[in-house]
DSSP file (Angstrom, degrees, kcal/mol; ACC not computed):
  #  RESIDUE AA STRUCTURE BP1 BP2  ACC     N-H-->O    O-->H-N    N-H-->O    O-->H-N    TCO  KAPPA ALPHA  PHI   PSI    X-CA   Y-CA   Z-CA
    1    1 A X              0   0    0      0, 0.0     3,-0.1     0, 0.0     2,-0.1   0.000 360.0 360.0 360.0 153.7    3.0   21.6  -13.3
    2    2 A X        -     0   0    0      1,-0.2     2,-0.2     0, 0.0    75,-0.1   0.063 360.0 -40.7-100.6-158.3    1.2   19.1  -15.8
    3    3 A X        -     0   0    0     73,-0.5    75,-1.9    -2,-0.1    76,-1.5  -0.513  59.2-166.0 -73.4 130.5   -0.3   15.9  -15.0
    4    4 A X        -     0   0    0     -2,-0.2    25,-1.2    73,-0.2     2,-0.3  -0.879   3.5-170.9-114.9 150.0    1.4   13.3  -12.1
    5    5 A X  E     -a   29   0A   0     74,-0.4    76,-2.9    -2,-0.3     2,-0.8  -0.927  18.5-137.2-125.6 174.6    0.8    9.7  -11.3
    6    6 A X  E     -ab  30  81A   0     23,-4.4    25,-1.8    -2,-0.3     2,-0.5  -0.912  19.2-165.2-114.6 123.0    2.0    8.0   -8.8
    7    7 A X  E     +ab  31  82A   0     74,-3.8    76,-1.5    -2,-0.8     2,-0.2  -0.923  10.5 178.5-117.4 163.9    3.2    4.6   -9.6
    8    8 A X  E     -a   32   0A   0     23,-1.5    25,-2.3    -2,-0.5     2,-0.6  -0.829  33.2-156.5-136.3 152.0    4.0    1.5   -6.9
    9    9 A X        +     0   0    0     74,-0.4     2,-0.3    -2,-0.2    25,-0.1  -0.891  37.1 168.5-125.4 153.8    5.0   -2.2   -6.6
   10   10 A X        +     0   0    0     -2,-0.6    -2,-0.0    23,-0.5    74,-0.0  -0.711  14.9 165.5-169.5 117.4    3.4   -3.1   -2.9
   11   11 A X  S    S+     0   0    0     -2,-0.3    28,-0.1    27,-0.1    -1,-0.1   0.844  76.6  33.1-118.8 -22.0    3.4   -6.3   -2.1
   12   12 A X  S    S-     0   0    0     29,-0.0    -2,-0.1     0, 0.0    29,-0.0   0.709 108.1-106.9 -65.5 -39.5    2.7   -6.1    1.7
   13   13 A X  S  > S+     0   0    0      0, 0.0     4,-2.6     0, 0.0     5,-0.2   0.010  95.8 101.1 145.6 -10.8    0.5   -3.1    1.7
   14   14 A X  T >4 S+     0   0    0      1,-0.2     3,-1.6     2,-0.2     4,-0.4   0.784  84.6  41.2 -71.4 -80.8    2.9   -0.7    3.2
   15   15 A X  T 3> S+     0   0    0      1,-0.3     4,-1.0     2,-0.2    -1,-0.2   0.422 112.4  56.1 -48.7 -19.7    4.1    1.1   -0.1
   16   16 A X  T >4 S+     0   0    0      2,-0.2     3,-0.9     1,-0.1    -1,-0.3   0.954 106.0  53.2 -74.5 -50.8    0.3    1.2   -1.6
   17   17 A X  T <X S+     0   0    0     -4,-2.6     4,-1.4    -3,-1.6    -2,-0.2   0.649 111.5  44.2 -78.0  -9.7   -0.8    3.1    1.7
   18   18 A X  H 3> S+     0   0    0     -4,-0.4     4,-4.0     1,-0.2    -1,-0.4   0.858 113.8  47.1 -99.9 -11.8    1.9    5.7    1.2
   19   19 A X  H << S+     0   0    0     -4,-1.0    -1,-0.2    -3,-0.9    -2,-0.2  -0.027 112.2  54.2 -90.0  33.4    1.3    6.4   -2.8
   20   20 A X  H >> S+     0   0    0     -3,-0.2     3,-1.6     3,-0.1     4,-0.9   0.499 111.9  44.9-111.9 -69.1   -2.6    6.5   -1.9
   21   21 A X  H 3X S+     0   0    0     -4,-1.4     4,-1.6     1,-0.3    -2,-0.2   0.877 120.9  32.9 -71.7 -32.5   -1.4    9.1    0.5
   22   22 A X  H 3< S+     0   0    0     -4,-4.0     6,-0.6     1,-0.2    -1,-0.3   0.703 120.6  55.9 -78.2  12.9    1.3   11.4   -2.0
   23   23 A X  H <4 S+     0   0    0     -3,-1.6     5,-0.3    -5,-0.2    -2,-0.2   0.668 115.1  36.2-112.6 -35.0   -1.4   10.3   -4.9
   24   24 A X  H  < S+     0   0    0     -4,-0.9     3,-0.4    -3,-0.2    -3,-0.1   0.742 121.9  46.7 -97.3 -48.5   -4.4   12.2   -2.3
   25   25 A X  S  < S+     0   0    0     -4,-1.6    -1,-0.1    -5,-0.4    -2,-0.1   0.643 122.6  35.0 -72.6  -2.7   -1.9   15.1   -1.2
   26   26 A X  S    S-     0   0    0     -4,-0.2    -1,-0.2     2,-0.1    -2,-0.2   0.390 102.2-127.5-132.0 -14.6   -0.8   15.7   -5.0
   27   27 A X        +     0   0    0     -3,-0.4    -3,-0.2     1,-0.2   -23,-0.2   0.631  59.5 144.5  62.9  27.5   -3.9   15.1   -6.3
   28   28 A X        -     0   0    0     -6,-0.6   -23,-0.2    -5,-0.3    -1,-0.2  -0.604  53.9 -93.4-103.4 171.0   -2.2   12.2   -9.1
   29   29 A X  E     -a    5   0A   0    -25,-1.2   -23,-4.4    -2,-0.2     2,-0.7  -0.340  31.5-143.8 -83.8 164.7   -3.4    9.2  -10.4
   30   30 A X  E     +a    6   0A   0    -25,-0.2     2,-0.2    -2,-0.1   -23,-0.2  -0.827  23.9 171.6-114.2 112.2   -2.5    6.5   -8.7
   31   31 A X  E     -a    7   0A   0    -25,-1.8   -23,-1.5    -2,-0.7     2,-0.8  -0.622  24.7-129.9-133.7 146.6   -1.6    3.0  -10.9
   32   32 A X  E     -a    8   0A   0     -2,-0.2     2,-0.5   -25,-0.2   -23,-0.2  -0.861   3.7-147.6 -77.2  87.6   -0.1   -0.3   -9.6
   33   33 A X        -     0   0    0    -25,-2.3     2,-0.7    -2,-0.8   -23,-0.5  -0.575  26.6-163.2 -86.0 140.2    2.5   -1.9  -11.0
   34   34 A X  E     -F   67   0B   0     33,-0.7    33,-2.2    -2,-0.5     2,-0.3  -0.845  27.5-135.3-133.9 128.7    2.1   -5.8  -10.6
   35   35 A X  E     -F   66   0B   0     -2,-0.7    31,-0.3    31,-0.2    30,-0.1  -0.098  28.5-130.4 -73.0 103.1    4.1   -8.5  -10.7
   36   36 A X  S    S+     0   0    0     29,-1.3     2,-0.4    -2,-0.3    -1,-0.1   0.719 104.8  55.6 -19.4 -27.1    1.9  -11.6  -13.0
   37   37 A X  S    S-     0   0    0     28,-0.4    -1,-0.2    30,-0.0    -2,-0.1  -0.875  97.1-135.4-113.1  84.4    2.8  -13.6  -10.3
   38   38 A X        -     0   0    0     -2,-0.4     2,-0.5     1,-0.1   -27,-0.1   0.322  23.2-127.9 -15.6 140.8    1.9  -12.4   -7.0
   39   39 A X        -     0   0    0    -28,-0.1    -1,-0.1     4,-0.1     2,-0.1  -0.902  28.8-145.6-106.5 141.8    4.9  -12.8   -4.5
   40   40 A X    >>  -     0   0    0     -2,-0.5     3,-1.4     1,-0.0     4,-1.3  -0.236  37.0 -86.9 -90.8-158.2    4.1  -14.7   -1.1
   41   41 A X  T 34 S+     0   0    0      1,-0.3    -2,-0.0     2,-0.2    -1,-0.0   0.950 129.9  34.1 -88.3 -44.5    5.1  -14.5    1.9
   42   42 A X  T 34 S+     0   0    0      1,-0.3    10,-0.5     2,-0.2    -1,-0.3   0.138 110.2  65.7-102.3  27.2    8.3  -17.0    1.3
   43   43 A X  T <4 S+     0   0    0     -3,-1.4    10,-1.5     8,-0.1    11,-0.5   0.639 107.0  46.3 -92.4 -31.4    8.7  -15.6   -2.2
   44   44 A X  S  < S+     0   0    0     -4,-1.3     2,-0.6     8,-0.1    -2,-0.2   0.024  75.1 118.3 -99.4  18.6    9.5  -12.7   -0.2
   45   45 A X    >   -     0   0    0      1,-0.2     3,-4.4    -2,-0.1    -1,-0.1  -0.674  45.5-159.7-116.6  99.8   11.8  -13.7    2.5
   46   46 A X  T 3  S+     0   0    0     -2,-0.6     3,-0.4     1,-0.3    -1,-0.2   0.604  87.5  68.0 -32.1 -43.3   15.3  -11.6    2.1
   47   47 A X  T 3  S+     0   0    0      1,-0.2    -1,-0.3     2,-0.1    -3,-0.0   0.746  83.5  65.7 -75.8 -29.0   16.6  -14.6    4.4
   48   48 A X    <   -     0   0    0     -3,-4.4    -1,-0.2     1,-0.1     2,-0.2   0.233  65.0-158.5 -84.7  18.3   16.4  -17.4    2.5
   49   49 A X  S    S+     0   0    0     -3,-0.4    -1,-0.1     1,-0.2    -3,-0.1  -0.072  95.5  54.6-135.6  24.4   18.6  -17.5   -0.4
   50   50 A X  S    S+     0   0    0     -2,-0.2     2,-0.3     4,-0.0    -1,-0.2   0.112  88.5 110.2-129.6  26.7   16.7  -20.2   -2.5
   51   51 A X  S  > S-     0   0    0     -5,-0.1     4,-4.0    -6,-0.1    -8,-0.1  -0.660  81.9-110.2 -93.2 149.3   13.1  -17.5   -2.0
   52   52 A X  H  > S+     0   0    0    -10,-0.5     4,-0.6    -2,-0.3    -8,-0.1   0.826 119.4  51.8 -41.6 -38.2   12.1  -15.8   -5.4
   53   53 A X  H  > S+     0   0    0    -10,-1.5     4,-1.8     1,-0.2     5,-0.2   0.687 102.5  58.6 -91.6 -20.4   13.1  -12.6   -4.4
   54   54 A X  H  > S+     0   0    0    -11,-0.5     4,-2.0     1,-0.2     5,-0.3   0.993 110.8  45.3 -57.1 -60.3   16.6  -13.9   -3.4
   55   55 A X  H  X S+     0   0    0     -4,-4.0     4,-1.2     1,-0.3    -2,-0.2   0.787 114.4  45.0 -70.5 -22.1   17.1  -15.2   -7.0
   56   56 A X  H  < S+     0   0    0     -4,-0.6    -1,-0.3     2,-0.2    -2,-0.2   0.973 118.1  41.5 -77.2 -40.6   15.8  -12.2   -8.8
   57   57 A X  H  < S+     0   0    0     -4,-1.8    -2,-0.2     1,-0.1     3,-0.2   0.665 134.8  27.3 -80.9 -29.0   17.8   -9.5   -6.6
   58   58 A X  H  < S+     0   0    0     -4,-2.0    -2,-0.2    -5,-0.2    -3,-0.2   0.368  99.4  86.8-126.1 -10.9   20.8  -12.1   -6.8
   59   59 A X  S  < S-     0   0    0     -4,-1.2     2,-0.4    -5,-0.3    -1,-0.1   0.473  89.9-124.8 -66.2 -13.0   20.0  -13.9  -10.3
   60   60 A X  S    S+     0   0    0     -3,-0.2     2,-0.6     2,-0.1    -1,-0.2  -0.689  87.4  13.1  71.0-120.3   22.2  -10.9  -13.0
   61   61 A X  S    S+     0   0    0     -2,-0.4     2,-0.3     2,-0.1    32,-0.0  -0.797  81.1 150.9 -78.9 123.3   19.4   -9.7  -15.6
   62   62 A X        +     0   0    0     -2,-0.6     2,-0.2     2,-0.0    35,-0.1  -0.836  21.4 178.2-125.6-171.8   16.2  -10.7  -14.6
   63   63 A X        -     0   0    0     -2,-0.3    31,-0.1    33,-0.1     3,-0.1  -0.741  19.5-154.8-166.3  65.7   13.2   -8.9  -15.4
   64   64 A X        -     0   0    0     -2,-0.2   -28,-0.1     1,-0.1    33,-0.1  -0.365  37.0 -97.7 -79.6 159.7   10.0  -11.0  -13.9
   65   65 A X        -     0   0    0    -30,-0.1   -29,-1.3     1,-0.1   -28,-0.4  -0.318  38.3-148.4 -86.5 154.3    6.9  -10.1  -16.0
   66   66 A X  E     -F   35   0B   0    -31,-0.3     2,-0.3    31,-0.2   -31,-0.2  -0.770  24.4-104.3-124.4 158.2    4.3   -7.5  -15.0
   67   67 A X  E     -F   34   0B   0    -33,-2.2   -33,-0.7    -2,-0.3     2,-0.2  -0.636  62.1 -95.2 -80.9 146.7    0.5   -6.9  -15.5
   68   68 A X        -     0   0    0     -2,-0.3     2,-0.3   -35,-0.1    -1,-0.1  -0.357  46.7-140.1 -67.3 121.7    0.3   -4.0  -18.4
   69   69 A X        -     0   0    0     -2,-0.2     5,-0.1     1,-0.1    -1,-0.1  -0.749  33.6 -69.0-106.0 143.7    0.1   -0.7  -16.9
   70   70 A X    >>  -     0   0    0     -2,-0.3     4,-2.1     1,-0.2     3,-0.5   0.008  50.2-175.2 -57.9 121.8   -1.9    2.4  -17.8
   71   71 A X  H 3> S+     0   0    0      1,-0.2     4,-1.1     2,-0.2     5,-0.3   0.933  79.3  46.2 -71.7 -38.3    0.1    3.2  -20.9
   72   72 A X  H 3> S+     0   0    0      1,-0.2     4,-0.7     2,-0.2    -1,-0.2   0.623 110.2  56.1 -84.6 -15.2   -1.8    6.7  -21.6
   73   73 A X  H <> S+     0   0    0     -3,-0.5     4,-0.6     1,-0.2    -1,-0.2   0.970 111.8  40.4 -48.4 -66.9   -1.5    7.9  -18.0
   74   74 A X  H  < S+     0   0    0     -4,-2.1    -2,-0.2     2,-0.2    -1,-0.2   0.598 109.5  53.1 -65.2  -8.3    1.6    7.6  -17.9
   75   75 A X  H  < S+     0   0    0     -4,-1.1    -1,-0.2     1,-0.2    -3,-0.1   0.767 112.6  53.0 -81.1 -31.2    2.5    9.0  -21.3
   76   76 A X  H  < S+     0   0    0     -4,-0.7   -73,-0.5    -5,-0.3    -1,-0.2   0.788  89.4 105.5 -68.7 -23.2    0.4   12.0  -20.3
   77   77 A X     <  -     0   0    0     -4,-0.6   -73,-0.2     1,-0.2     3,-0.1  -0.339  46.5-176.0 -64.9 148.4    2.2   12.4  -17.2
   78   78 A X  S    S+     0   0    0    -75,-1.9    30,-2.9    29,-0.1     2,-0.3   0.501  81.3  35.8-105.4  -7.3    4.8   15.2  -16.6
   79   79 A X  E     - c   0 108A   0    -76,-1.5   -74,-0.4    28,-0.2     2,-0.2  -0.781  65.9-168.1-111.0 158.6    5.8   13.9  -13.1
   80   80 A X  E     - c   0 109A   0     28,-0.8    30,-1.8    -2,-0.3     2,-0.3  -0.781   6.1-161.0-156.9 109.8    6.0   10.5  -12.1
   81   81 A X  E     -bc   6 110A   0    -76,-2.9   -74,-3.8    28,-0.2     2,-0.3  -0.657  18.1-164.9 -73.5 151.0    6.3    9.7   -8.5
   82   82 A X  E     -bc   7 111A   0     28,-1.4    30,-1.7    -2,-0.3     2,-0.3  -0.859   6.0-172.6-157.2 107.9    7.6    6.1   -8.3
   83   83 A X  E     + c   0 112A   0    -76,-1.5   -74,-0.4    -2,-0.3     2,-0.3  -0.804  10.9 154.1-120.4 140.1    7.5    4.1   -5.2
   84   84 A X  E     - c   0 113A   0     28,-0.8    30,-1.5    -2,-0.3   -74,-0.1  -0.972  39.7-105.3-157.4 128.7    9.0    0.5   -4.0
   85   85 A X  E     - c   0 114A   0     -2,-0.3     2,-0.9    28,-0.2     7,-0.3  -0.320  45.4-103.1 -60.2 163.1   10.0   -1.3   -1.3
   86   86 A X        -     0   0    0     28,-1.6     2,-0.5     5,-0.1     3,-0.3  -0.731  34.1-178.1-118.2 144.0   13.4   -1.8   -0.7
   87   87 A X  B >  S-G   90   0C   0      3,-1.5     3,-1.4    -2,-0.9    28,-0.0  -0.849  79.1 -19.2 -96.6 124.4   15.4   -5.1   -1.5
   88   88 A X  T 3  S-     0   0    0     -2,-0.5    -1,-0.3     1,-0.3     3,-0.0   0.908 120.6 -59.6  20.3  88.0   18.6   -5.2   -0.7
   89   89 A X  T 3  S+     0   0    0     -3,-0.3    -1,-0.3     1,-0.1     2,-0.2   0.354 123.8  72.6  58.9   4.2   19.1   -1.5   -0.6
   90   90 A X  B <  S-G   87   0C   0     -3,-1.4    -3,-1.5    33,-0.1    33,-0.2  -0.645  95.4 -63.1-155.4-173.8   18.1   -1.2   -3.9
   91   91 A X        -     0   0    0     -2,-0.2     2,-0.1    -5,-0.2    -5,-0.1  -0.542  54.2-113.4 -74.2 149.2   14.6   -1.4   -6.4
   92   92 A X    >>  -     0   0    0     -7,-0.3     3,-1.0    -2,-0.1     4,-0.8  -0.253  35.1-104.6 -78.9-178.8   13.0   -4.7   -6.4
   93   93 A X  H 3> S+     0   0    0      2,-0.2     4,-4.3     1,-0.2    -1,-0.1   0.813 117.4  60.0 -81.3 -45.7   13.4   -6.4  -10.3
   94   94 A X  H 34 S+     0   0    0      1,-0.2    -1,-0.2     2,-0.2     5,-0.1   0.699  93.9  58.4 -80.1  12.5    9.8   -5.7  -11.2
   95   95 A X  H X> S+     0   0    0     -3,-1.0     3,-3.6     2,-0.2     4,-1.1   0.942 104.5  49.2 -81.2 -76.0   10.4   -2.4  -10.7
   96   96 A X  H 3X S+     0   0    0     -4,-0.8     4,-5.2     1,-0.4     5,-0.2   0.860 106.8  62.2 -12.4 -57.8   13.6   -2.7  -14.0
   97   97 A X  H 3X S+     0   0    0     -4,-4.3     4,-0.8     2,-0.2    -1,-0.4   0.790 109.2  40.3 -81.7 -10.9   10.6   -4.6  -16.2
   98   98 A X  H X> S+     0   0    0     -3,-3.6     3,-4.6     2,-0.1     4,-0.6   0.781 114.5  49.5 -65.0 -80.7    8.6   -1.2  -16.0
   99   99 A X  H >< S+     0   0    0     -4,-1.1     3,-0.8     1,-0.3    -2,-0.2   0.628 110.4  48.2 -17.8 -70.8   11.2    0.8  -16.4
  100  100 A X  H 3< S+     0   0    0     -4,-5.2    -1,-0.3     1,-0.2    -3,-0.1   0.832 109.2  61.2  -8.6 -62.7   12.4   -1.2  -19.5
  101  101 A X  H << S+     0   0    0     -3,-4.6     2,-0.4    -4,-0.8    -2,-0.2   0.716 107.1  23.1 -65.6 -35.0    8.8   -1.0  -20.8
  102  102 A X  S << S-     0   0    0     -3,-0.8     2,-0.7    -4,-0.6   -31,-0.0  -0.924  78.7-110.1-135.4 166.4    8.1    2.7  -21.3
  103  103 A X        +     0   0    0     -2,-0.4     3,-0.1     1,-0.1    -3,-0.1  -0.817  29.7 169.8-117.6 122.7   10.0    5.5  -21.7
  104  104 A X    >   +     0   0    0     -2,-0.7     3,-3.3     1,-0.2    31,-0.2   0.296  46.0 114.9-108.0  -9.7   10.3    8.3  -18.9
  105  105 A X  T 3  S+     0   0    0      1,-0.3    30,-0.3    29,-0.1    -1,-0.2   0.741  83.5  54.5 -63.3 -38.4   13.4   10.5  -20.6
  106  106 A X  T 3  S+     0   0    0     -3,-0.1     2,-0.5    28,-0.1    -1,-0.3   0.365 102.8  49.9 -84.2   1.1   10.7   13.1  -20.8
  107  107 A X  S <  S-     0   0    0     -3,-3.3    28,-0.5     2,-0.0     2,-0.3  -0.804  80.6-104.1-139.3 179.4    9.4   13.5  -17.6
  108  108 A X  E     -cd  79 135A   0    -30,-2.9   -28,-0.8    -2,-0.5     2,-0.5  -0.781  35.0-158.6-103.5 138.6   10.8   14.1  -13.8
  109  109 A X  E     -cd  80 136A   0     26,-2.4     2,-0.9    -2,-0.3    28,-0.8  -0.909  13.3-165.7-143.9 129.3   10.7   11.4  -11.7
  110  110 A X  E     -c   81   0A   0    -30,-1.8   -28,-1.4    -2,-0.5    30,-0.1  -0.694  13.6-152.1 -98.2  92.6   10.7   11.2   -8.1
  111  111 A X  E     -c   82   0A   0     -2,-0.9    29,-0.9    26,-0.2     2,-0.3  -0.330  12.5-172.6 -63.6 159.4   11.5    8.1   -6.5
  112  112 A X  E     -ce  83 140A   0    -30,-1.7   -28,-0.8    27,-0.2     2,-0.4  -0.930   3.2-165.0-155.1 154.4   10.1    6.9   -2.8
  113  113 A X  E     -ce  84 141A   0     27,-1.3    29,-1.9    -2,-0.3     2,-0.3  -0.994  15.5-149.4-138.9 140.2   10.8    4.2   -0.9
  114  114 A X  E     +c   85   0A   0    -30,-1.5   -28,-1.6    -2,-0.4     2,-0.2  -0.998  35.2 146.5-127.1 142.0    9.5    2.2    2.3
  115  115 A X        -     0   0    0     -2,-0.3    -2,-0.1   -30,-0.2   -28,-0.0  -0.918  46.4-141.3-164.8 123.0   11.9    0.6    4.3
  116  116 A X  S    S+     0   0    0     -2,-0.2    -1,-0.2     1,-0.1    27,-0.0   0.974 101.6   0.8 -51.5 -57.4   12.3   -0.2    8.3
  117  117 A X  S    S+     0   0    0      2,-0.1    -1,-0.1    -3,-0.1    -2,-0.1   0.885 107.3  64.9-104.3 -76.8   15.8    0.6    8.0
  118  118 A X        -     0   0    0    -32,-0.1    -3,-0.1    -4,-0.1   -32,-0.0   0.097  65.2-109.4 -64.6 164.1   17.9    1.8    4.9
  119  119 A X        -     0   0    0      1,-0.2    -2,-0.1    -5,-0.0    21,-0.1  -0.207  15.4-131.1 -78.4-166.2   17.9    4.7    2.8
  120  120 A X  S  > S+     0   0    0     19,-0.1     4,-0.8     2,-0.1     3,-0.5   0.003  85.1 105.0-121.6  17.4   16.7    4.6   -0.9
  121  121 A X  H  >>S+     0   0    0      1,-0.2     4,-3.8     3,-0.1     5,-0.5   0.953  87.2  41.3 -63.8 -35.7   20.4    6.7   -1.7
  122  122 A X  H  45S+     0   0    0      2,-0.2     4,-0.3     3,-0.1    -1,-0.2   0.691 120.1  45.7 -80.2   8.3   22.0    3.0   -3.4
  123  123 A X  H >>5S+     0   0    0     -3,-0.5     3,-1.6   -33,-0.2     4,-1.0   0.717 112.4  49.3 -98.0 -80.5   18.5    2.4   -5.1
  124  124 A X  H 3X5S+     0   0    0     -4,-0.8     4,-1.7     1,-0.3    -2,-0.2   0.605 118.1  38.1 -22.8 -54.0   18.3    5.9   -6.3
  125  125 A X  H 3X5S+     0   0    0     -4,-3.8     4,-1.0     1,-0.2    -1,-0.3   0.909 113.3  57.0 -82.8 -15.0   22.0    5.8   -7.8
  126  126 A X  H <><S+     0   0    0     -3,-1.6     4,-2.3    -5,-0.5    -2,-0.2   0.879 113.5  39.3 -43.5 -50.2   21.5    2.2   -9.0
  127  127 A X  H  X S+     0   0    0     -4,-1.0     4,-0.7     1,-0.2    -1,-0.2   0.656 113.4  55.5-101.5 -15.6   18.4    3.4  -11.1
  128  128 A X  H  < S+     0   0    0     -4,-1.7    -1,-0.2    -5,-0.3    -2,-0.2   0.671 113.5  42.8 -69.1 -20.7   20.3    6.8  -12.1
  129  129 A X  H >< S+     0   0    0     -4,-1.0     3,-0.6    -5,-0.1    -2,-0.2   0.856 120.5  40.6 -91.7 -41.4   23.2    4.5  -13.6
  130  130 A X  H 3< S+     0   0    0     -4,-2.3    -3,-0.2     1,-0.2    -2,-0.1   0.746 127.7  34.7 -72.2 -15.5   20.7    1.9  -15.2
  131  131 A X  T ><  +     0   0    0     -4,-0.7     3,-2.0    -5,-0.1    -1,-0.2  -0.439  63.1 154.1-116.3  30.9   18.3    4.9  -16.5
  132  132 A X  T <   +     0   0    0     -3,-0.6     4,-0.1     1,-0.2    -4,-0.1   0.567  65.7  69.7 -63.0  -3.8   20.4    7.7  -17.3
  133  133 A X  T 3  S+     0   0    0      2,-0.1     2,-0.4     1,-0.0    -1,-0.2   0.606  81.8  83.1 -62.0 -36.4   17.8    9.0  -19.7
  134  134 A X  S <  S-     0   0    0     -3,-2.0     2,-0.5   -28,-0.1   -29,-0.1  -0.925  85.9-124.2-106.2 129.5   15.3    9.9  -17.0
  135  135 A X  E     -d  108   0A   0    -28,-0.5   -26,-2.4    -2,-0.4     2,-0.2  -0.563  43.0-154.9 -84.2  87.4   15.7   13.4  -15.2
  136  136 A X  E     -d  109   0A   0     -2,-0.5     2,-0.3   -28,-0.2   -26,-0.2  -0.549   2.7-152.8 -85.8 154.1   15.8   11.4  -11.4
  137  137 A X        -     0   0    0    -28,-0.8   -26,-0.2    -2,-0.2    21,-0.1  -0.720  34.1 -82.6-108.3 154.2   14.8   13.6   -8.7
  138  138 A X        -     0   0    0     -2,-0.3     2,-0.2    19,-0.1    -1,-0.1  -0.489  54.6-138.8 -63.8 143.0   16.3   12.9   -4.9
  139  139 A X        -     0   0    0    -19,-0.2     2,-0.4   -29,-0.1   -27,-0.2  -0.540  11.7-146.9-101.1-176.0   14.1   10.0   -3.2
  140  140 A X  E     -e  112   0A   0    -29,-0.9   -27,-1.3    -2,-0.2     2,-0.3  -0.998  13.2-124.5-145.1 140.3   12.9    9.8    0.1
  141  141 A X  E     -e  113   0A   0     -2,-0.4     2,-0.3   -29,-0.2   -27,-0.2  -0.782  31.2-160.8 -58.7 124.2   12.3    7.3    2.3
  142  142 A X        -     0   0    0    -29,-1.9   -27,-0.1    -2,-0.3     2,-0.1  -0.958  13.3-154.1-107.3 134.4    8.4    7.1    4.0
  143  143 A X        -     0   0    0     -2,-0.3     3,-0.4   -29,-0.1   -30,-0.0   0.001  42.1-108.5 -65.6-157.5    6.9    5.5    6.9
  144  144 A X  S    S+     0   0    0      1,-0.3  -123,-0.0    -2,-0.1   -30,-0.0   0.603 120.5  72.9 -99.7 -16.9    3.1    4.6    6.6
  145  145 A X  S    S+     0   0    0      2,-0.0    -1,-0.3     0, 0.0  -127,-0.0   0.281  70.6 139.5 -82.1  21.1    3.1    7.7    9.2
  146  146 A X        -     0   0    0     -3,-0.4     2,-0.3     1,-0.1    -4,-0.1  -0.259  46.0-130.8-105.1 138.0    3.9   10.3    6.4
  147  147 A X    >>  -     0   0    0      1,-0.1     3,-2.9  -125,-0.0     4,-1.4  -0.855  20.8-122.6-122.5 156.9    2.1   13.7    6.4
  148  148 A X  H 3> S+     0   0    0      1,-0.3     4,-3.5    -2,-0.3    -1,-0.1   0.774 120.8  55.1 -62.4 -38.4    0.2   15.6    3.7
  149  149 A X  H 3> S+     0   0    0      2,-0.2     4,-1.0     1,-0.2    -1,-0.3   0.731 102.0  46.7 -58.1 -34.2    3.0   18.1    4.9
  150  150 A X  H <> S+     0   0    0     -3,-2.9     4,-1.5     2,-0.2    -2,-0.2   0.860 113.2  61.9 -87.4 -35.6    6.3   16.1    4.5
  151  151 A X  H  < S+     0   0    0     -4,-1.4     4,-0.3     2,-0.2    -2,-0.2   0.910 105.0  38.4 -20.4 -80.0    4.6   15.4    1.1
  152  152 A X  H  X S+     0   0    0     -4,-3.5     4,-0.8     2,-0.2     3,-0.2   0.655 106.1  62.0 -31.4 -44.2    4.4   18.6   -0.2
  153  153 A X  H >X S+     0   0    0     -4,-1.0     3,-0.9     1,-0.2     4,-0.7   0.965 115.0  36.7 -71.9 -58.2    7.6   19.7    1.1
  154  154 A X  H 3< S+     0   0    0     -4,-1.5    -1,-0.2     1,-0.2    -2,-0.2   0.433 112.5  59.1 -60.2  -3.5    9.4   16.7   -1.4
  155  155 A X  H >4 S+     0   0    0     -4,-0.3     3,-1.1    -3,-0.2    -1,-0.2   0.700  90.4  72.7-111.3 -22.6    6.9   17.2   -4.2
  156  156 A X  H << S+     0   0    0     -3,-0.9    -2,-0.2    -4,-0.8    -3,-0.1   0.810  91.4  58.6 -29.9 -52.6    8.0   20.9   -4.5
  157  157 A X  T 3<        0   0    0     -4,-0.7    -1,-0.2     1,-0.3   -19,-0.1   0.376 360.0 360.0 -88.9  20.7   11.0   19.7   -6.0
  158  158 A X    <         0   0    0     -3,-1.1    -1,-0.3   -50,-0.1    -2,-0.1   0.592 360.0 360.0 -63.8 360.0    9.3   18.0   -8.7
């Protein structure tokens, strides 16, 4: 296998602490994606339907802007774990404005998810219908309680 990173959107902290753990168990690097604008706590509440994240998930195209990510990591990568919370079922927006940005058609990419409840199967075919270019791997859902072992076993199938 070639070089992996792991990349993330986290905005609470849960989804960094599990790509620092497949990033330690996989030994890849681990990069940040981040939204220019930092989300708060009532950009970020699914319940209100006038919060930021409401309008983005619920807005058609948008595509809110991201700090610049390492380009040469990732171009070097031949895996790319790719990790998000999920929003409505599905990848949050600033996840779409990576995606957009660089081009993955060459490499395997494993998606991951943290989520109290749902699965990541509608984000996973959501980003297999908008991305048909990149060679998707099944995702997986992680708690924060995720072992070096359940890791491995999903990272096999890169």
């Amino acid at each position: 296998m070639g070089q992996s990173v792991v990349l993330y959107l986290s905005n609470t902290g849960h989804t960094q602490a599990v790509a620092e753990k497949i990033a330690a168990t996989t030994g890849s690097k681990l990069i940040a994606i981040k939204p220019q604008q930092a989300y708060s706590a009532s950009d970020l509440d699914w319940t209100d339907h006038d919060s930021r994240s409401y309008h983005e998930m619920h807005g058609g195209y948008v595509r809110p802007a991201i700090e610049p990510v390492d380009s040469v990591a990732v171009g070097q990568a031949t895996v790319v774990y790719l990790g998000f919370p999920l929003w409505w079922a599905t990848a949050p927006r600033p996840i779409d404005t990576f995606l957009d940005s660089v081009d993955l058609s060459d490499k395997t990419v494993l998606p991951f998810c943290t989520s109290d409840s749902s699965a990541i199967d509608e984000a996973v075919h959501q980003l297999r219908v908008d991305y048909p270019a990149i060679n998707w791997r099944d995702g997986r859902r992680f708690t924060s309680g995720v072992t070096a072992q359940e890791i491995r076993k999903w990272s096999s199938k890169a």
